[in-house]
C-alpha positions in Angstrom: 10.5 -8.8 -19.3 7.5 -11.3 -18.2 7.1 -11.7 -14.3 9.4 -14.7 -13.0 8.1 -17.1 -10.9 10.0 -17.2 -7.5 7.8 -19.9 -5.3 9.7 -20.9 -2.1 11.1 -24.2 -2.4 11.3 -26.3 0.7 14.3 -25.4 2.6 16.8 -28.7 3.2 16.7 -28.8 7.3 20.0 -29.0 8.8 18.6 -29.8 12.2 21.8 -31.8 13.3 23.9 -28.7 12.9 23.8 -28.6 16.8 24.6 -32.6 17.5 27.0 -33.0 14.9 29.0 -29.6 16.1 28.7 -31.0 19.5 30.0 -34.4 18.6 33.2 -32.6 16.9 33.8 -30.9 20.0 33.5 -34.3 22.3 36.1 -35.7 20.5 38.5 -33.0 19.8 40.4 -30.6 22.5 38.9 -27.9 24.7 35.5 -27.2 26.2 33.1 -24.6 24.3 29.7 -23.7 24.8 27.4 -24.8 21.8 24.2 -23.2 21.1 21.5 -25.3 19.1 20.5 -23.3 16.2 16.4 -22.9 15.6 14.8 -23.6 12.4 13.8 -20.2 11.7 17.2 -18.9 10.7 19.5 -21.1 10.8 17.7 -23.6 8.6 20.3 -23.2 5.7 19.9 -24.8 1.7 23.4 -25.2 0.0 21.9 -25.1 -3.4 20.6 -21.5 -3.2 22.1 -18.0 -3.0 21.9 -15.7 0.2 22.0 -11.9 0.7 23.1 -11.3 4.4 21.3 -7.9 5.7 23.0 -6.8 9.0 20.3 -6.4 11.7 21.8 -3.5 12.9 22.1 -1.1 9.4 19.8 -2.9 7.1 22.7 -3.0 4.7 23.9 -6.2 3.0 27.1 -8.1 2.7 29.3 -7.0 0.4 32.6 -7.7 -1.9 33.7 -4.2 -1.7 34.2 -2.9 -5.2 33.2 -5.9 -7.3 36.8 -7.6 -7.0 37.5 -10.7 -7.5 41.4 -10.9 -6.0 42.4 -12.7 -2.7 42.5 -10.4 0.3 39.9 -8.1 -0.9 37.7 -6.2 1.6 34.1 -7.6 2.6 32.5 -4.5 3.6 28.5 -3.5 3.8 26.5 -2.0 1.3 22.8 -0.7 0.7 21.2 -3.9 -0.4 21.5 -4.0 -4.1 21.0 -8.1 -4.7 24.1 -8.1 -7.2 26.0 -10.9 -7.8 28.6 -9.2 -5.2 26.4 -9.5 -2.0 25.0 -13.1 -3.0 26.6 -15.4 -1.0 26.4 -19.6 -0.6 26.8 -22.0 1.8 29.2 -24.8 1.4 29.0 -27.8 3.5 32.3 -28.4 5.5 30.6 -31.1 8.0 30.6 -31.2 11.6 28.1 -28.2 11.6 30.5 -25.4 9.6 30.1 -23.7 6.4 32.3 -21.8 3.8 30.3 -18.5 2.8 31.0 -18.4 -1.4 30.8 -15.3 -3.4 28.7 -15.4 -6.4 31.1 -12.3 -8.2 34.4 -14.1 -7.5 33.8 -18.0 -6.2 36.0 -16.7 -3.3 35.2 -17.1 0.5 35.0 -15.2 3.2 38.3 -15.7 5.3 39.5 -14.2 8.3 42.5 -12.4 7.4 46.2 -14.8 8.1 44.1 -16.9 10.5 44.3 -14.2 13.4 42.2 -14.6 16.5 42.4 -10.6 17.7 39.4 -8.6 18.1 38.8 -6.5 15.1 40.9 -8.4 12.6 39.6 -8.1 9.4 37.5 -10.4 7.2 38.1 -10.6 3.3 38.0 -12.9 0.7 40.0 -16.0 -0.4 40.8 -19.1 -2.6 38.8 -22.0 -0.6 40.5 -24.0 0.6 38.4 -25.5 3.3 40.3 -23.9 6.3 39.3 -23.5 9.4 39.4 -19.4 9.4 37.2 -19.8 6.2 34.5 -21.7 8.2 31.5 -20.4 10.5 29.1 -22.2 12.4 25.8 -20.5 11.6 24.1 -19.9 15.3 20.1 -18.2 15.3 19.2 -15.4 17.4 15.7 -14.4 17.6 15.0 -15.1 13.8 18.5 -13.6 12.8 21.9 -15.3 12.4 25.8 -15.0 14.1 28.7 -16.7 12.2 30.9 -17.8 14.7 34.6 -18.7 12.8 35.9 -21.8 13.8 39.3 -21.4 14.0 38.8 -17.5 16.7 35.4 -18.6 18.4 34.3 -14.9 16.9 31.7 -13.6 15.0 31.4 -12.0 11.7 30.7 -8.0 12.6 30.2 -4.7 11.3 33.4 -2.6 12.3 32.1 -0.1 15.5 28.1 -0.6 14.5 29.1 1.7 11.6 25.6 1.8 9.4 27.4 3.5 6.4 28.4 1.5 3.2 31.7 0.5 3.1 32.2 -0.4 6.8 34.4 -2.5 7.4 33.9 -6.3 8.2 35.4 -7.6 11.4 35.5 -10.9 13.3 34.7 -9.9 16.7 34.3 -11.7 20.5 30.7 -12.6 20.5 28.7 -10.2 22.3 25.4 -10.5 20.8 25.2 -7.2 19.6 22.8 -6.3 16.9 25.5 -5.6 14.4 26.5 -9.0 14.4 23.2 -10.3 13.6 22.3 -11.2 9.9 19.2 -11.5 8.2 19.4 -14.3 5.3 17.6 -13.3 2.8 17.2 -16.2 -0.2 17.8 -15.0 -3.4 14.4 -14.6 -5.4 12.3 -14.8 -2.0 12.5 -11.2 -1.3 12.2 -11.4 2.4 13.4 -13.8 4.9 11.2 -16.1 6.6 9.6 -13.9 8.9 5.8 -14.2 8.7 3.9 -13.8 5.7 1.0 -11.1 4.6 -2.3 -11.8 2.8 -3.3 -9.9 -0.3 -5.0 -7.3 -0.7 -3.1 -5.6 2.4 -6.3 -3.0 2.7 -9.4 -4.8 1.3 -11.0 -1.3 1.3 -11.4 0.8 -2.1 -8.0 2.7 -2.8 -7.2 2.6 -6.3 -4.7 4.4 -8.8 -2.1 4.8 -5.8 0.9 6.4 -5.3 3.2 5.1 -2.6 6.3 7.2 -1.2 8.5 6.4 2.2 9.8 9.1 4.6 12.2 8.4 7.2 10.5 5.0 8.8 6.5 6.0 7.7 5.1 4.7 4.4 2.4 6.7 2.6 -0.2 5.9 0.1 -2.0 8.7 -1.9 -5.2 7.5 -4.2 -8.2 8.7 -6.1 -12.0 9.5 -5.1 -13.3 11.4 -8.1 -16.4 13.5 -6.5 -15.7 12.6 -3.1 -14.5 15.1 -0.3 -12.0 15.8 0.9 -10.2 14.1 -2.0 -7.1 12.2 -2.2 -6.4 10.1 1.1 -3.4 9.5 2.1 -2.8 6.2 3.9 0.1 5.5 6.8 2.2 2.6 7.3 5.1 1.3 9.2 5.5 -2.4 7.6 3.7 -1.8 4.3 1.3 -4.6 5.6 -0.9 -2.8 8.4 -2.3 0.9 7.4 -4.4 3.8 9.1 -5.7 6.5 7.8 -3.8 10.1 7.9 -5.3 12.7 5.8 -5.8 14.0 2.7 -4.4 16.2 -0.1 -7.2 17.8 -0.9 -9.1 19.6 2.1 -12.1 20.5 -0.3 -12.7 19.8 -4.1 -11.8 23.7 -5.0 -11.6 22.8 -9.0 -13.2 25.6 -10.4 -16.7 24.2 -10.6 -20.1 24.8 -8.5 -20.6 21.2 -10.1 -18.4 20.2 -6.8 -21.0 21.5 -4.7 -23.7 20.0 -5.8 -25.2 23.4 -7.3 -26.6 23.6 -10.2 -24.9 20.7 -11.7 -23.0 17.6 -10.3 -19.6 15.6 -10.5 -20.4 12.1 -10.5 -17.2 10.3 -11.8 -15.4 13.6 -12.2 -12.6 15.4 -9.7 -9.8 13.4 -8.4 -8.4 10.3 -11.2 -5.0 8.9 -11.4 -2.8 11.6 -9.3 0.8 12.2 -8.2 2.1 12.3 -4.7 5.6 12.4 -3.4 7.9 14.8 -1.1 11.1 17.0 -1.2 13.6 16.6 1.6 15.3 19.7 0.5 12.2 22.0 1.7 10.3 18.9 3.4 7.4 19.5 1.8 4.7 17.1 1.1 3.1 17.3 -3.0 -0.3 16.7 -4.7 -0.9 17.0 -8.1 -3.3 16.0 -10.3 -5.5 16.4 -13.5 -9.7 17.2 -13.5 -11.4 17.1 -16.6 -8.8 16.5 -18.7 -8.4 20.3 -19.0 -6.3 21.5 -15.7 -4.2 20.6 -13.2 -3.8 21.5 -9.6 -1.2 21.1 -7.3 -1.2 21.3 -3.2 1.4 21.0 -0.9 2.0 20.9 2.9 4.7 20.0 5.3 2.9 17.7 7.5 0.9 14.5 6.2 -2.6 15.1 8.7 -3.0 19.0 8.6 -2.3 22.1 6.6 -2.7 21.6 2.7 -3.8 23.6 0.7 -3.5 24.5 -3.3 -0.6 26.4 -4.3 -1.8 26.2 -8.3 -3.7 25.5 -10.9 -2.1 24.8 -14.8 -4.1 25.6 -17.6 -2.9 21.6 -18.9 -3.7 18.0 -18.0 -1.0 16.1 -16.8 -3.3 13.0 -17.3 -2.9 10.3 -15.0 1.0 11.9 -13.7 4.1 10.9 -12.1 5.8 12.9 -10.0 9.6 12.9 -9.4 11.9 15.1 -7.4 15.3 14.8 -9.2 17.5 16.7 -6.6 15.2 19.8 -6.2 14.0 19.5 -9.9 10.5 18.1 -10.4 9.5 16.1 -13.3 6.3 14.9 -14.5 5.5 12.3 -16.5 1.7 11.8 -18.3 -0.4 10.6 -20.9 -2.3 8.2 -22.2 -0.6 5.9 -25.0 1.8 9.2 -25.9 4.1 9.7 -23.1 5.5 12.3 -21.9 7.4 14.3 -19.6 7.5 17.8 -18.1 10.1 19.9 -15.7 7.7 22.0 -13.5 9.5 24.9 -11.9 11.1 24.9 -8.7 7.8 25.6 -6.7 5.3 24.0 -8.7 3.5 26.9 -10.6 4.1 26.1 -14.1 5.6 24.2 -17.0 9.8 24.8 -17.5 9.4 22.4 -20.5 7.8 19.0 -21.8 8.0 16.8 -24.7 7.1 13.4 -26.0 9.0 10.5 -25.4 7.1 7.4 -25.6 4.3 6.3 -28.2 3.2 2.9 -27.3 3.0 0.5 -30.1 -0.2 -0.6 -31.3 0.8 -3.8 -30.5 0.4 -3.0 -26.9 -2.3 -0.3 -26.8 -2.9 1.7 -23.8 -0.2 2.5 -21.8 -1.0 5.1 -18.8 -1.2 5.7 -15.2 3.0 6.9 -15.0 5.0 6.8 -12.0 8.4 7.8 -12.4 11.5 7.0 -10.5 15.3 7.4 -10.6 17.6 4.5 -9.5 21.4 4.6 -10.1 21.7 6.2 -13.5 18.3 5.2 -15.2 15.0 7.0 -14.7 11.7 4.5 -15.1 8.5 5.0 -16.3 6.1 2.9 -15.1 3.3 2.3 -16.9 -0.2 0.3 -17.4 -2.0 -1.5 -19.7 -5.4 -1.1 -18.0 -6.5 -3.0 -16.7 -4.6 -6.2 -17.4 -0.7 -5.2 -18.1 2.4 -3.6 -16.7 5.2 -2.1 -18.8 8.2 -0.2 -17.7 10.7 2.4 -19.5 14.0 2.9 -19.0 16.4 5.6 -19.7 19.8 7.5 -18.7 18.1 10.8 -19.7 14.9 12.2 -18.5 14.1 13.0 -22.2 14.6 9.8 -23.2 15.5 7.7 -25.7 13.3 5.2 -23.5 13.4 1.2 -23.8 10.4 -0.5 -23.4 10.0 -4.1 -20.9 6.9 -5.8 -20.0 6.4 -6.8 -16.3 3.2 -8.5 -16.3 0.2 -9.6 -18.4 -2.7 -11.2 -17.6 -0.8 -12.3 -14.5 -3.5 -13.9 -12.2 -4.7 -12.1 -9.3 -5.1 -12.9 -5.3 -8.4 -12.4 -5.1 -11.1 -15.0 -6.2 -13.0 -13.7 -8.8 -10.9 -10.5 -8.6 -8.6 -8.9 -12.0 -5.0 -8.6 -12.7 -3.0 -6.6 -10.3 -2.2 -3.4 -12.2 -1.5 0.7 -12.0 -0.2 1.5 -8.6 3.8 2.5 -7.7 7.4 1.0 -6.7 9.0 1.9 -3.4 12.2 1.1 -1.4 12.5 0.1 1.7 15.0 1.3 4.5 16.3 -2.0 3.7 16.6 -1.7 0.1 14.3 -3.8 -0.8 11.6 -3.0 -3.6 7.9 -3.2 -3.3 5.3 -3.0 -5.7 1.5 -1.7 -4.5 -1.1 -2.0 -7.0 -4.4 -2.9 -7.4 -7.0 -5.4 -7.8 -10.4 -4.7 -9.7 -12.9 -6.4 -7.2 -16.1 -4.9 -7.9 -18.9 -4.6 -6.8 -16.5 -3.1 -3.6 -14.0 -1.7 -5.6 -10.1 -1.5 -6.3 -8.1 -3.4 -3.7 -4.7 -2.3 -2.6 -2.2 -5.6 -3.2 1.3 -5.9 -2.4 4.3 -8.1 -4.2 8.2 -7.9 -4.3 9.9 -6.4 -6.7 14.1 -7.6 -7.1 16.4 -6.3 -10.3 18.0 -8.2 -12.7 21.9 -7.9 -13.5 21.4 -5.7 -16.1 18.9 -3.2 -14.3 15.1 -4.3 -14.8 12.4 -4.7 -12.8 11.2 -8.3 -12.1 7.8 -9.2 -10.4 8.3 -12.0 -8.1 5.3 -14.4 -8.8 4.0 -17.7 -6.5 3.3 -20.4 -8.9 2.5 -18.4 -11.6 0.3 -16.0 -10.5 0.6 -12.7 -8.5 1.0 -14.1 -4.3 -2.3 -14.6 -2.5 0.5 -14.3 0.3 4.3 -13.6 0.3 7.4 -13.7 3.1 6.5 -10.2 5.2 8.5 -7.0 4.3 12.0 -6.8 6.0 11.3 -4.0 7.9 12.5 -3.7 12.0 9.3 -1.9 13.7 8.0 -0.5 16.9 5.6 1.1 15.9 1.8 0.4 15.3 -1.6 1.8 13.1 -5.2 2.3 14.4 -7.3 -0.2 12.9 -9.5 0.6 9.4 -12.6 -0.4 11.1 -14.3 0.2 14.5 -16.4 2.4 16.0 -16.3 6.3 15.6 -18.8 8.5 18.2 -17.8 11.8 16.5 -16.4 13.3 19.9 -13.4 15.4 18.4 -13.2 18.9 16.7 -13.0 17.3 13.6 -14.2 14.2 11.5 -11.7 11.2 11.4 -10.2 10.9 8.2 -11.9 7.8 7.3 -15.2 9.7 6.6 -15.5 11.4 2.8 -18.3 13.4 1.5 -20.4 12.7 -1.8 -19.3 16.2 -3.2 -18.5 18.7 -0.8 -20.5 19.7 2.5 -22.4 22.5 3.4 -20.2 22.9 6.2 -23.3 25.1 7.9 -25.3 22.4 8.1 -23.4 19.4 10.1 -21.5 19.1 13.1 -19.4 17.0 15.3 -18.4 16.7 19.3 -21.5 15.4 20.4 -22.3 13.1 17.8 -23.0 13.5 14.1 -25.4 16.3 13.7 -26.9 16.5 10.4 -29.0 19.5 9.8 -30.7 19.2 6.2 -29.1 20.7 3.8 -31.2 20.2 0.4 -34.7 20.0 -0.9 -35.2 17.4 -2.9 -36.7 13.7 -3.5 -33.3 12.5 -5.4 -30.5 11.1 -2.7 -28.0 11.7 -5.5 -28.5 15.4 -5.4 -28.6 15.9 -2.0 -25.8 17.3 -0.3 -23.9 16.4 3.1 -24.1 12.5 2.5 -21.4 11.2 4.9 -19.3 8.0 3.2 -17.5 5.3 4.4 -15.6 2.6 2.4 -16.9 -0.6 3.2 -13.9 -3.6 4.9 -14.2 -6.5 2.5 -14.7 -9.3 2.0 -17.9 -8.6 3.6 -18.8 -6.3 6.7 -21.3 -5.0 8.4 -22.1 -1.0 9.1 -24.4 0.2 12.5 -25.5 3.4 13.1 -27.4 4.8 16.2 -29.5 7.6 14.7 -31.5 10.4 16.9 -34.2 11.0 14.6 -36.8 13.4 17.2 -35.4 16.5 16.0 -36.5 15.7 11.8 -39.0 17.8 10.2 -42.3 16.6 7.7 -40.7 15.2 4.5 -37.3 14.5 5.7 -35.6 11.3 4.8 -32.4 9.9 6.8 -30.9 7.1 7.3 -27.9 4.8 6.5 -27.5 3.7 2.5 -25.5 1.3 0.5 -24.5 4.2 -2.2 -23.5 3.8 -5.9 -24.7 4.1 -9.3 -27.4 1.8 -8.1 -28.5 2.2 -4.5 -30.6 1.0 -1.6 -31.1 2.9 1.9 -32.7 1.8 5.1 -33.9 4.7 7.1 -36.6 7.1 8.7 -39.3 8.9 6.6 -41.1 11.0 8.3 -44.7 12.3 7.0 -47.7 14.0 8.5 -45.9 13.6 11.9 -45.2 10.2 11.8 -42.2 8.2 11.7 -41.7 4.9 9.7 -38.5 3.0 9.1 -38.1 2.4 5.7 -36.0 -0.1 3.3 -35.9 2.0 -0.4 -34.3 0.8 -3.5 -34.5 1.4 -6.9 -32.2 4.2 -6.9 -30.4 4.2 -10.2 -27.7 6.4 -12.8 -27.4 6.4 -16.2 -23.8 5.4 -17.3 -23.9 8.5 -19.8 -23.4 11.4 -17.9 -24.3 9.7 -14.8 -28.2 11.2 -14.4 -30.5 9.8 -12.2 -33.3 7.6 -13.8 -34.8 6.1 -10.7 -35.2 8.0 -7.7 -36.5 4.7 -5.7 -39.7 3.0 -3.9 -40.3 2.0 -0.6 -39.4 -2.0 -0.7 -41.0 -2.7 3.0 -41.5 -0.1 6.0 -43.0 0.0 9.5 -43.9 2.8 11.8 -41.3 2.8 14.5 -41.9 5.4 17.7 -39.0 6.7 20.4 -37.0 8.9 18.6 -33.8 6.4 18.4 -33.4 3.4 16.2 -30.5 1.9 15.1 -30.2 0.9 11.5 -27.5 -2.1 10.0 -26.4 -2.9 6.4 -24.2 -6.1 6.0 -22.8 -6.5 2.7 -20.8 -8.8 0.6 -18.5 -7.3 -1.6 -16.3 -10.5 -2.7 -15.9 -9.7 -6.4 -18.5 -11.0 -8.7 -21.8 -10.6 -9.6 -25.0 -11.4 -7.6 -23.6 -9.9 -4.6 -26.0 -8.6 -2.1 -26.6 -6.2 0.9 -29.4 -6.7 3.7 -30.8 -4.8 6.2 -31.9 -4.3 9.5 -33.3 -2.1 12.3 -33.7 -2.4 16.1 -35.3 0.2 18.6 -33.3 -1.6 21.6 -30.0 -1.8 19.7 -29.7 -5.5 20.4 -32.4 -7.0 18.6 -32.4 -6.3 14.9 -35.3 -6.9 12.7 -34.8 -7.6 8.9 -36.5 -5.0 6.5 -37.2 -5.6 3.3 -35.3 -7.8 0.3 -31.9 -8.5 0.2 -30.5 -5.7 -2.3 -28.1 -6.9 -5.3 -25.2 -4.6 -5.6 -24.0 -3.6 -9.2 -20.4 -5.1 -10.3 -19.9 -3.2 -13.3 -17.1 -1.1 -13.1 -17.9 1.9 -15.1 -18.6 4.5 -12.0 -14.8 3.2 -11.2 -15.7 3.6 -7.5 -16.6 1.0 -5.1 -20.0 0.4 -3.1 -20.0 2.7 0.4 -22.2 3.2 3.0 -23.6 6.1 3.2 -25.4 8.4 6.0 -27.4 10.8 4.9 -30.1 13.8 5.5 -32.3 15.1 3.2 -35.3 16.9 3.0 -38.3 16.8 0.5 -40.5 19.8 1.7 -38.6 22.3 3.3 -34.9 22.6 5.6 -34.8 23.3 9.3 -35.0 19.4 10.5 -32.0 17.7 11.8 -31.0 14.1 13.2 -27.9 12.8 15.4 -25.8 9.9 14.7 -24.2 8.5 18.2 -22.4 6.5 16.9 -20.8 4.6 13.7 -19.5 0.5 14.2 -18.0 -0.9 11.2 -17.1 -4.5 11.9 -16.0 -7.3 9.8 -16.1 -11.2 10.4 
């Protein structure tokens, strides 16, 4: 099924609902107070279809049971969009509105026109009664529907936040459980704010995305970096921090991972799994290297305490991970698809079979996640890097059907490819949300957000903005308190521990670095090759363009030693200190270059422009653009005051290609090219964006 195209219409203003309620109420009998709806809410269009979500349980109006008879109960529900919580207003003038079931073309009606407390609310034949109208009043971006014939509002029976509770009409007391969210049908949200894709414009690709309790979590690949798989936090799916990782140290079986005696460029963490089990709230990685094994760690808190409880002797390429109950399933592959029940904790294959084989007509289909909703278990699935497909089935085994979600949908970001890969999840709501990601090299894969609804018959449909995938969209309905530490800023290394923005290329030589005081970074190789040396500290860089600042203590270096700050990739560029025959010079090097087969260096780079600096502090800058395309660039610059920078050599043109599959990052490194025993300092880190 090809992504529909949902673009918000203009909403019909009904700004005189207030003067022409008013008006009624001047000519008829009594006195009542009036309050003037604002546009935010109450801003109602008679030609589309509303799901009402209850402010206070985040469940949706409902025809209880799908009936379609006169007196039935209207009850809530978890939010499911069928045609049994759609609802539409009907005009009855003077401010009022009949509320019309899509299932039965009934309305909503208090029951034998009672004004008590509590008297229940149902559906009826319309005929344009009093107890079947409701003024629609807004309160603080929700709605009350006040019945015209009681004066009461539309409630859910004793705040209950369970489906089936009851609907009531009640005396208006502003509580939270007779507010409504109106939700238009095919807009996912209401209109409360909108987002800009990508939500992180910071290189997190191949994710996985889980909720637990009120916290969202997003798991993604690093390859060689360490630790490996990050794990991303967020309360709104909009705003994110970093949390942790799954993956304390690359521990795959391989010195490779250590830089000794061989390397892992473009190796270690791809396309992995990442979800948790209530039933022993326990928190699970897994995940394929090499095409040959598969690990799996686990821990019960997101920031702290992993560690690898396996390794299977198979690749579970590119997995899906699903808790059925207690029963974990995998699903795999490339182009043959299939699935596995792993024991109860994780250590080994129960059983697995085939049971997809894309068509040729397709191609590639990989990258599974795998979910259960209702009575169907979904595979989803990409075409890389330009297609999403989904499967469908009431057995885990299969037989599957097959649906197409997107293709060559048009991305958000200029210049940027088709939103692909990535995972589904529901909201506390009920709403579905769909994180993939962008290709927007030279900086990477970009983390983008869309809604997802489902159609009658079970399928799930991309909502679209004109025809392409939204450069923005309505903001998730989701009630928060709670708030993230920004992505970019300034880090002094004063804790225990590093911040879990910061990743290694490879893994450390934890004896030679330290935090508390600053970044102390003794070296920890000898060689004349940035790419082998160990203990370079990363940091993905905040597009569309930012700017990285260190303040380095360089007094401490020994002859031959090379540090500094670098824009690092298959083809890199550093600014820094060399120091020679006892004297210092800042340096801006490029040149640095891989082959894309097997990823050996072939360049080991040339001082572009230099000048000896004296002091034994300097502060060195990169800025770099990394909107997608090609011709991108990086420049840099030094200062010995930290206020006035000097540029240092040419501006440095980054490489788009996306074979190394990672993103540009800065880089701070320490190496040495006659002997060990020098060290430097970093004070401080500032990454700041436009």
């Amino acid at each position: 099924m090809s992504a529909r195209d949902t673009s918000p219409g203009t909403l019909r203003r009904r700004g005189y609902l207030a003067i022409a309620a008013m008006l009624a109420l001047l000519a008829g009998i009594g006195v009542t107070v009036v309050r003037a709806p604002a546009a935010s809410a109450a801003t109602i269009d008679t030609s589309a279809s509303y799901v009402l979500v209850n402010r206070n349980s985040g469940k949706a109006l409902d025809v209880y049971n799908l009936a379609t008879n006169d007196g039935a109960r209207i009850t809530q529900w978890s939010r499911n969009d069928g045609s049994q919580q759609q609802w539409q207003f009907v005009d009855s003038g003077s401010g009022y509105y009949r509320l019309r079931s899509k299932l039965s073309g009934k309305v909503l009606d208090v029951y034998n026109w009672s004004t008590a407390d509590g008297a229940a609310v149902v559906q009826w034949s319309d005929n344009n009664a009093a107890n079947q109208q409701f003024s629609v009043q807004d309160i603080d971006g929700y709605i009350q529907l006040i019945n015209r014939n009681s004066g009461k509002a539309l409630e859910v029976q004793g705040a209950s936040t369970a489906d089936g509770g009851n609907i009531v009409q009640y005396a208006d007391w502003n509580g939270t459980n007779q507010q409504w969210q109106l939700v238009r049908v095919g807009s996912g949200t209401p209109p409360s704010g909108t987002f800009t894709n990508p939500v992180v414009w910071q290189d997190f690709a191949d994710g996985d995305i889980i909720r637990v309790g009120d916290a969202y979590y997003y798991s993604a690949s690093t390859m060689h970096y360490s630790p490996g798989a990050p794990i991303l936090r967020s309360y709104d799916l909009v705003n994110w921090e970093f949390a942790g990782h799954s993956v304390p140290r690359l521990d795959f079986d391989s010195n490779a991972y250590d830089l000794n005696g061989g390397r892992a460029y473009v190796k270690g963490i791809w396309a992995s799994a990442f979800n948790y089990r209530p039933s022993d709230s326990t928190y699970y990685w897994l995940g394929c290297t090499e095409f040959n094994r598969t690990y799996v760690y686990a821990s019960t808190a997101i920031g702290a305490g992993w560690s690898k409880k396996a390794r299977i002797n198979k690749c579970y390429y590119d997995a899906g991970l699903l808790f059925d109950g207690d029963t974990p399933y995998v699903a795999y592959g490339n182009s043959t698809i299939s699935v596995a029940q792993l024991s109860s904790d994780l250590t080994s294959e129960v059983r697995s079979q085939t049971v997809y084989t894309t068509p040729s007509s397709i191609g590639t289909l990989e990258g599974s996640r795998m979910y259960k909703r209702g009575n169907y278990y979904y595979i989803w699935l990409t075409r890389p890097a330009n297609g999403q497909y989904v499967l469908r089935s009431t057995s885990p085994w299969g037989p599957y059907e097959q649906r197409q979600v997107l293709l060559d949908l048009p991305g958000p970001i200029s210049g940027g490819g088709v939103p692909h890969q990535g995972g589904l999840v529901q909201t506390q709501n009920g709403d579905w949300w769909y994180m993939a990601f962008t290709d927007a090299y030279p900086g990477g894969r970009m983390p983008t957000l869309a809604p997802i609804s489902w159609s009658g018959d079970g399928w799930p449909v991309l909502q679209t903005v004109n025809g392409r995938w939204g450069a923005s969209y309505p903001k998730p309905a989701i009630s928060t308190t709670r708030s993230v530490e920004p992505m970019t800023g300034p880090d002094t290394f004063t804790g225990t521990t590093l911040a879990p923005r910061w990743e290694w290329n490879h893994n450390p030589d934890t004896t030679r670095y330290g935090v508390g005081s600053g970044l102390r970074l003794s070296t920890a190789t000898v060689t004349n090759d940035l790419y082998n040396a160990r203990n370079t500290l990363t940091h993905r860089i905040q597009g569309p363009a930012s700017t990285a600042t260190i303040q380095l203590n360089y007094s401490t270096m020994a002859n031959g030693d090379r540090a500094g700050l670098a824009m690092l990739r298959d083809q890199s560029a550093w600014i820094g200190i060399r120091k020679d025959n006892g004297v210092t010079r800042v340096s801006m090097t490029n040149g640095l270059t891989m082959s894309t087969s097997g990823w050996t260096t072939t360049g080991t780079g040339a001082e572009a422009a230099g000048a000896t600096v004296s002091g034994g502090t300097i502060w060195l800058r990169v800025s770099a653009n990394i909107q997608p395309g090609s011709g991108r660039t990086a420049t840099f610059s030094y200062s010995t005051n930290g206020s006035t920078f000097t540029a240092l050599g040419p501006a440095f043109t980054l490489n788009n290609d996306w074979q190394f599959f990672m993103g540009y990052r800065f880089g701070i490194f320490n190496y040495a090219t006659s002997a060990l025993g020098g060290s430097v300092t970093v004070n401080r880190f500032d990454l700041t964006a436009p």
